[in-house]
VOZA-61475 format. One record per atom (N, C-alpha, C): residue number from 1; residue in one letter; x, y, z negated. Coordinates in steps of 0.1 Angstrom, whole numbers, plus 5000, padded with zeros to 4 digits. Example, Ala and Ser with C-alpha at 12.3 -4.5 7.8 and 13.67 -1.06 7.14 Angstrom:
VOZA-61475
  num  residu    px    py    pz
    1       A  5132  4943  4922
    1       A  5123  4955  4922
    1       A  5132  4967  4922
    2       S  5128  4978  4929
    2       S  5137  4989  4929
    2       S  5129  5000  4921
//
This chain:
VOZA-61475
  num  residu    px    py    pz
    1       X  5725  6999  5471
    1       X  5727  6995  5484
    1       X  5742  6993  5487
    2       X  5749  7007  5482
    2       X  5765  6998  5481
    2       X  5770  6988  5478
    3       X  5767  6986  5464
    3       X  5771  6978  5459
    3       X  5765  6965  5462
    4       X  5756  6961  5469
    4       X  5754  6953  5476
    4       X  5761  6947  5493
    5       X  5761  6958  5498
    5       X  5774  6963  5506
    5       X  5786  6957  5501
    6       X  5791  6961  5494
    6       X  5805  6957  5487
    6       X  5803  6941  5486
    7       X  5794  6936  5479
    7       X  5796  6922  5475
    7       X  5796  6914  5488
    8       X  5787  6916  5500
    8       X  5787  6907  5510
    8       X  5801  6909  5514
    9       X  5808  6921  5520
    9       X  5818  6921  5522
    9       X  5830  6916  5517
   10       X  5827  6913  5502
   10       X  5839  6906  5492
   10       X  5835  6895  5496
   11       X  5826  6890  5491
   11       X  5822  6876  5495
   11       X  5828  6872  5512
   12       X  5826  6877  5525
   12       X  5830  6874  5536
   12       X  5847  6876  5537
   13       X  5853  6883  5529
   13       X  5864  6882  5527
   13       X  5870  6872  5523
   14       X  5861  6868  5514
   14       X  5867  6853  5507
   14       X  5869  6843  5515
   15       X  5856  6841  5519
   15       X  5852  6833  5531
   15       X  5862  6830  5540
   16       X  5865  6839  5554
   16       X  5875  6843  5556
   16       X  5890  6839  5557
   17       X  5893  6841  5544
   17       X  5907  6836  5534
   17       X  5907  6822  5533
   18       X  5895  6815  5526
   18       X  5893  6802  5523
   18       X  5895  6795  5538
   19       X  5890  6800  5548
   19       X  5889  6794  5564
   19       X  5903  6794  5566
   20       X  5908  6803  5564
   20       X  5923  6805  5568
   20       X  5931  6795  5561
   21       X  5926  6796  5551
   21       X  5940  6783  5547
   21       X  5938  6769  5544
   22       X  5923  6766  5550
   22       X  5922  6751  5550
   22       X  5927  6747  5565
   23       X  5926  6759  5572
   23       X  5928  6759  5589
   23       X  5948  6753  5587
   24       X  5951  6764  5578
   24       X  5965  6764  5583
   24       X  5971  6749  5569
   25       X  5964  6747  5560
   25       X  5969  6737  5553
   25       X  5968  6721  5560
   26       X  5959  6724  5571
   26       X  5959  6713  5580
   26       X  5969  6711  5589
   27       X  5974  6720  5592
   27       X  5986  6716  5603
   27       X  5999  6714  5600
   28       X  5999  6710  5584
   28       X  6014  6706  5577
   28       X  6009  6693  5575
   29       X  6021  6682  5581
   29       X  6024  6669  5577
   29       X  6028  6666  5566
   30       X  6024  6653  5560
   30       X  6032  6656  5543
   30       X  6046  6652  5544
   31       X  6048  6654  5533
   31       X  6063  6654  5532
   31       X  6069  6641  5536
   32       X  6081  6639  5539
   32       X  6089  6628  5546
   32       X  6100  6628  5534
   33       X  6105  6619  5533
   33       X  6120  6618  5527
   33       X  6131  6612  5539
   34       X  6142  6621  5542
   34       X  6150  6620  5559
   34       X  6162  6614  5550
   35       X  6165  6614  5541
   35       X  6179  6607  5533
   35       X  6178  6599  5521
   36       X  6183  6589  5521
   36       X  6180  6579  5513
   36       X  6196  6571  5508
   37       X  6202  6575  5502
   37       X  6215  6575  5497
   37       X  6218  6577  5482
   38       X  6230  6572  5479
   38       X  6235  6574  5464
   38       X  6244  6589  5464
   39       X  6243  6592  5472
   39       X  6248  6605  5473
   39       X  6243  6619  5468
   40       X  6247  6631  5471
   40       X  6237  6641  5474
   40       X  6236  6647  5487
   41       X  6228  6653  5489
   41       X  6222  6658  5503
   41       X  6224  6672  5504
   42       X  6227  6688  5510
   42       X  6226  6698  5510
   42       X  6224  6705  5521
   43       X  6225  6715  5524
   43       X  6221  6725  5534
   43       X  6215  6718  5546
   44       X  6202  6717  5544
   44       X  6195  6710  5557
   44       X  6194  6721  5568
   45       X  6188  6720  5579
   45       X  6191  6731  5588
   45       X  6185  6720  5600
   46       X  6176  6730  5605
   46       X  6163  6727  5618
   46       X  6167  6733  5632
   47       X  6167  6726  5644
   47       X  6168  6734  5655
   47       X  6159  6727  5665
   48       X  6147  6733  5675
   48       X  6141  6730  5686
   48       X  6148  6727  5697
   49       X  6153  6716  5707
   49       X  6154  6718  5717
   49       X  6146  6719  5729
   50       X  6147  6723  5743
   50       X  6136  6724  5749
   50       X  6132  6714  5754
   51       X  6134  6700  5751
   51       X  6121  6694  5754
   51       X  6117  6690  5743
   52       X  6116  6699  5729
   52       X  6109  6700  5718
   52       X  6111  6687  5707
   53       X  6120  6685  5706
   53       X  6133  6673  5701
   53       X  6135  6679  5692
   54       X  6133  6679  5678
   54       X  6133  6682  5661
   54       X  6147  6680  5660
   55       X  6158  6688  5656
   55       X  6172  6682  5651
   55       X  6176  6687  5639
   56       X  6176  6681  5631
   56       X  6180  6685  5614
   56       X  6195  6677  5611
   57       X  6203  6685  5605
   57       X  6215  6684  5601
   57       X  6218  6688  5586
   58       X  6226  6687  5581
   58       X  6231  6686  5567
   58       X  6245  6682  5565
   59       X  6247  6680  5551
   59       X  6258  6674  5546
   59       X  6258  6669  5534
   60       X  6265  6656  5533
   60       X  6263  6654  5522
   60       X  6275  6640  5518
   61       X  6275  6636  5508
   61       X  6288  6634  5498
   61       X  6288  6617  5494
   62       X  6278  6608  5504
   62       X  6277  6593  5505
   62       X  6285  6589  5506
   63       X  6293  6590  5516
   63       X  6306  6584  5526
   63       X  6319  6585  5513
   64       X  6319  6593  5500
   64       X  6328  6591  5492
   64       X  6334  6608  5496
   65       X  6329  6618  5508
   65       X  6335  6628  5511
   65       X  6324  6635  5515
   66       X  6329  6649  5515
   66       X  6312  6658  5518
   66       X  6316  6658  5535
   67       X  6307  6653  5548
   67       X  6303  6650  5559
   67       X  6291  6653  5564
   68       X  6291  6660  5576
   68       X  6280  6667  5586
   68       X  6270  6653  5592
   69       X  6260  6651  5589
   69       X  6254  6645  5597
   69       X  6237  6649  5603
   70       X  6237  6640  5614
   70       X  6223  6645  5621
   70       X  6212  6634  5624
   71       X  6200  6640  5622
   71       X  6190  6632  5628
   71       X  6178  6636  5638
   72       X  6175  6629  5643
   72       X  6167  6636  5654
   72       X  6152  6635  5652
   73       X  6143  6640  5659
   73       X  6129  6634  5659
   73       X  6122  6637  5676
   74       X  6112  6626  5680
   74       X  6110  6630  5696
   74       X  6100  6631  5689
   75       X  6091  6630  5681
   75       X  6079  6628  5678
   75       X  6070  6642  5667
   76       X  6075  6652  5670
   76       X  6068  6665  5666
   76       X  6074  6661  5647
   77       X  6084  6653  5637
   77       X  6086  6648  5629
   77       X  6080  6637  5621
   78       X  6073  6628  5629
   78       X  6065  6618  5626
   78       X  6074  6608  5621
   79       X  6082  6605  5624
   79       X  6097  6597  5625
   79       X  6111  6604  5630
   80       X  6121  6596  5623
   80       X  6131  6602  5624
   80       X  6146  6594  5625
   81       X  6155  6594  5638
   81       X  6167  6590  5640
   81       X  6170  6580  5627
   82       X  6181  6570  5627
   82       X  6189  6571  5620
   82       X  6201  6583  5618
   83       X  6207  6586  5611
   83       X  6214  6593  5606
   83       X  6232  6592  5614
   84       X  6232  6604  5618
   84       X  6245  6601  5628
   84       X  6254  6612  5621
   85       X  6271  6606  5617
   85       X  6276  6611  5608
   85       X  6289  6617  5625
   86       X  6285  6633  5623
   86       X  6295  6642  5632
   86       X  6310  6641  5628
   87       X  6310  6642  5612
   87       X  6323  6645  5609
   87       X  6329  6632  5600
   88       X  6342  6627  5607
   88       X  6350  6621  5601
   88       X  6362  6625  5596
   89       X  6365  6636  5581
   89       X  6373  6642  5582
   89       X  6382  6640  5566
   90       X  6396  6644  5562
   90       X  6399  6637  5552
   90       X  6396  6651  5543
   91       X  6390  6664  5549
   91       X  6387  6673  5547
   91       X  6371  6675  5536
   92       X  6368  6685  5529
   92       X  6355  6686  5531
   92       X  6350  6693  5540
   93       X  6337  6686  5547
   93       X  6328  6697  5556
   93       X  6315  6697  5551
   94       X  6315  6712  5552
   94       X  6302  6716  5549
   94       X  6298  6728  5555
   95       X  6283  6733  5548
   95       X  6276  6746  5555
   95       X  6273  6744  5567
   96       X  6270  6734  5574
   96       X  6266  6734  5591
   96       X  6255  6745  5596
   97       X  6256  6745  5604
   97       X  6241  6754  5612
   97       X  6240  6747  5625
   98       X  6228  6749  5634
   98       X  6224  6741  5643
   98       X  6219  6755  5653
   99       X  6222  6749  5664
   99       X  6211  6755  5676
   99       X  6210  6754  5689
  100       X  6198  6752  5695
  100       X  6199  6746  5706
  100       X  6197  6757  5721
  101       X  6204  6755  5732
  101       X  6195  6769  5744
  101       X  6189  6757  5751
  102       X  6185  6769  5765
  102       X  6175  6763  5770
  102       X  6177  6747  5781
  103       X  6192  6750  5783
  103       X  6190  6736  5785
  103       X  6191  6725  5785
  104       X  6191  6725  5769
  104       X  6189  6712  5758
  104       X  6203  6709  5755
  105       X  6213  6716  5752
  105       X  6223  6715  5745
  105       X  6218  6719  5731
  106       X  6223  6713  5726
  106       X  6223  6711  5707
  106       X  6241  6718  5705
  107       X  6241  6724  5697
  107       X  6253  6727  5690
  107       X  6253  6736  5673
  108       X  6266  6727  5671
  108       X  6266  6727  5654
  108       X  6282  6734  5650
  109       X  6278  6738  5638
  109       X  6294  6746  5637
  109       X  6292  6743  5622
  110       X  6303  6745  5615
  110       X  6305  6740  5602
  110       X  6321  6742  5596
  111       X  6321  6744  5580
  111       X  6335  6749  5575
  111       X  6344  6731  5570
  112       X  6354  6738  5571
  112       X  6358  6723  5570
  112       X  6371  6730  5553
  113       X  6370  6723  5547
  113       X  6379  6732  5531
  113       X  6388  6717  5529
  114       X  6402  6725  5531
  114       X  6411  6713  5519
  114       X  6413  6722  5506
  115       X  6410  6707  5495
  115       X  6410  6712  5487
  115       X  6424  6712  5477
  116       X  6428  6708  5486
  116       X  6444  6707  5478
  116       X  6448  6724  5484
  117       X  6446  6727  5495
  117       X  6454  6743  5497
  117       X  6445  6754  5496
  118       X  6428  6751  5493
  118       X  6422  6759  5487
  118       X  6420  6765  5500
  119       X  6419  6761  5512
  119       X  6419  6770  5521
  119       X  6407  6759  5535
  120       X  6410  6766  5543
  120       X  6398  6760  5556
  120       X  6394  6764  5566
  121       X  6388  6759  5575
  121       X  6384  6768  5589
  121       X  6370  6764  5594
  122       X  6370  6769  5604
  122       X  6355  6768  5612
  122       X  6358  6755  5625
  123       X  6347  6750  5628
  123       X  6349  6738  5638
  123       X  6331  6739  5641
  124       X  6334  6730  5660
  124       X  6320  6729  5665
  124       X  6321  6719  5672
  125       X  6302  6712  5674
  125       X  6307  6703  5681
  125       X  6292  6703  5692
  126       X  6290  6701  5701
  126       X  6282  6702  5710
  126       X  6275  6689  5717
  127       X  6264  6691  5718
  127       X  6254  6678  5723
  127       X  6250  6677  5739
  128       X  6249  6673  5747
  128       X  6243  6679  5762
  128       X  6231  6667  5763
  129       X  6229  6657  5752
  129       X  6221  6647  5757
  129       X  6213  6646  5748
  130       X  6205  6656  5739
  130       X  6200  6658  5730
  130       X  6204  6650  5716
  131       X  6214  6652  5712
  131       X  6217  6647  5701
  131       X  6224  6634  5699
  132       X  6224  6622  5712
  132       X  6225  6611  5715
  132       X  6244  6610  5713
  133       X  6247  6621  5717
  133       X  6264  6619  5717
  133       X  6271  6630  5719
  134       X  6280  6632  5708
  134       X  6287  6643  5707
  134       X  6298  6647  5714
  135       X  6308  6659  5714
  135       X  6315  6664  5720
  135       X  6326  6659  5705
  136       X  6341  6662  5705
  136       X  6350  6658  5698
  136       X  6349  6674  5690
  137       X  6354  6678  5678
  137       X  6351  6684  5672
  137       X  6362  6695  5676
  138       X  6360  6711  5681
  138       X  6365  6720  5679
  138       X  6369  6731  5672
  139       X  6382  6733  5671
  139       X  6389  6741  5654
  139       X  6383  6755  5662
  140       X  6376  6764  5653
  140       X  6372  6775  5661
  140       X  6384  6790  5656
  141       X  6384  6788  5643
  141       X  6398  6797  5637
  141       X  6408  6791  5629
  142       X  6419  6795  5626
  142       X  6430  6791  5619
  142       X  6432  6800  5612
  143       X  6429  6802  5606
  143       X  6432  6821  5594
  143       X  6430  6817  5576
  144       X  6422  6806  5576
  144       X  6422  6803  5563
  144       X  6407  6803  5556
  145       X  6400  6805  5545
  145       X  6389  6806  5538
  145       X  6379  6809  5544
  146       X  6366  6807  5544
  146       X  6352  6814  5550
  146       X  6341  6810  5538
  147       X  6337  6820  5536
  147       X  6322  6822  5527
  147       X  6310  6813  5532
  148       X  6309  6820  5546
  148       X  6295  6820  5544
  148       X  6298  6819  5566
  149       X  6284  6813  5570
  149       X  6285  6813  5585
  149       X  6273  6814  5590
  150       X  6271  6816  5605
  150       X  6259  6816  5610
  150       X  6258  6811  5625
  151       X  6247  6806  5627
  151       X  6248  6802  5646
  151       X  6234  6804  5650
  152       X  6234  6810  5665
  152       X  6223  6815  5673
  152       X  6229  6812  5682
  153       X  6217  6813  5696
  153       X  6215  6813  5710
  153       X  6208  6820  5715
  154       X  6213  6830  5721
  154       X  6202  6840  5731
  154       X  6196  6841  5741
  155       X  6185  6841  5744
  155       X  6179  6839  5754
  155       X  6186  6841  5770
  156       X  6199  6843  5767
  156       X  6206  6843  5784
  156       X  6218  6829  5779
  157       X  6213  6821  5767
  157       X  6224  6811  5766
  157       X  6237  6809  5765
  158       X  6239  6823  5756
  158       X  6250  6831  5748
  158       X  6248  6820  5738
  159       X  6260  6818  5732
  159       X  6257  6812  5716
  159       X  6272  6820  5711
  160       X  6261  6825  5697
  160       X  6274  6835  5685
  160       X  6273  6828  5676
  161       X  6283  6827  5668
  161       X  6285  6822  5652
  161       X  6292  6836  5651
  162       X  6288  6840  5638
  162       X  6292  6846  5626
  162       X  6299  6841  5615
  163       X  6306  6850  5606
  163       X  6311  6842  5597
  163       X  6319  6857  5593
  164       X  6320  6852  5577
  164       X  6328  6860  5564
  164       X  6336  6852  5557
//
């Protein structure tokens, strides 16, 4: 009788499991290709705004220079912007982050490296129209090198960047 026991219960287990991930393998769209270039593409990076406006940002090395650019989606990712290039710089920029508060400001931060002095800083640039047009780009430190960076919004529409 246990072991009978046991088996229905494995068996409903499975069951179960199997339900779960035909449920949840349904709700992924297939894959899209968002960059189509001779270039390469890197650090992509997602942010929600609240009127649920898809913003993906990257960088990447087309333009003959590594450059920040963005694309939007109104359509839950069904379709996607053309490609809007933030940074015009004789610099490299890279490592962006994205994030949006509640009232649909978009903002991006990003290291900017010359590579002749081996050195660099942080810069941001901010959206109020969902992504449609930027703010001019702000130098956030002057101190030299950064590793690595981070950007959030907190629910009282604090925004912190991080950085090493």
């Amino acid at each position: 009788m246990k072991k009978s026991l046991f088996s229905y219960s494995f068996v409903l287990c499975i069951l179960i499991l199997l339900t779960c991930s035909v449920l949840t393998a349904q709700s992924w769209l297939s894959i899209k290709r968002l960059t189509w270039n001779n270039g390469a593409s890197w650090s992509p990076r997602i942010a929600v705004d609240s009127s649920n406006i898809l913003h993906m940002i990257w960088y990447d090395n087309n333009p003959g220079n590594e450059e920040i650019f963005h694309k939007r989606s109104t359509d839950n990712g069904l379709t996607w912007s053309k490609a809007t290039r933030l940074t015009w710089e004789s610099q490299i920029s890279y490592n962006p982050w994205i994030a949006a508060d509640s009232l649909g400001n978009i903002y991006v931060v990003w290291m900017n490296l010359d590579p002749v002095l081996s050195r660099g800083d942080l810069f941001f640039k901010k959206s109020t129209d969902s992504g449609t047009t930027w703010s001019p780009p702000s130098r956030l430190t002057w101190t030299g090198i950064y590793f690595d960076l981070g950007l959030a919004v907190d629910d009282a529409d604090n925004i912190h960047v991080v950085f090493c």
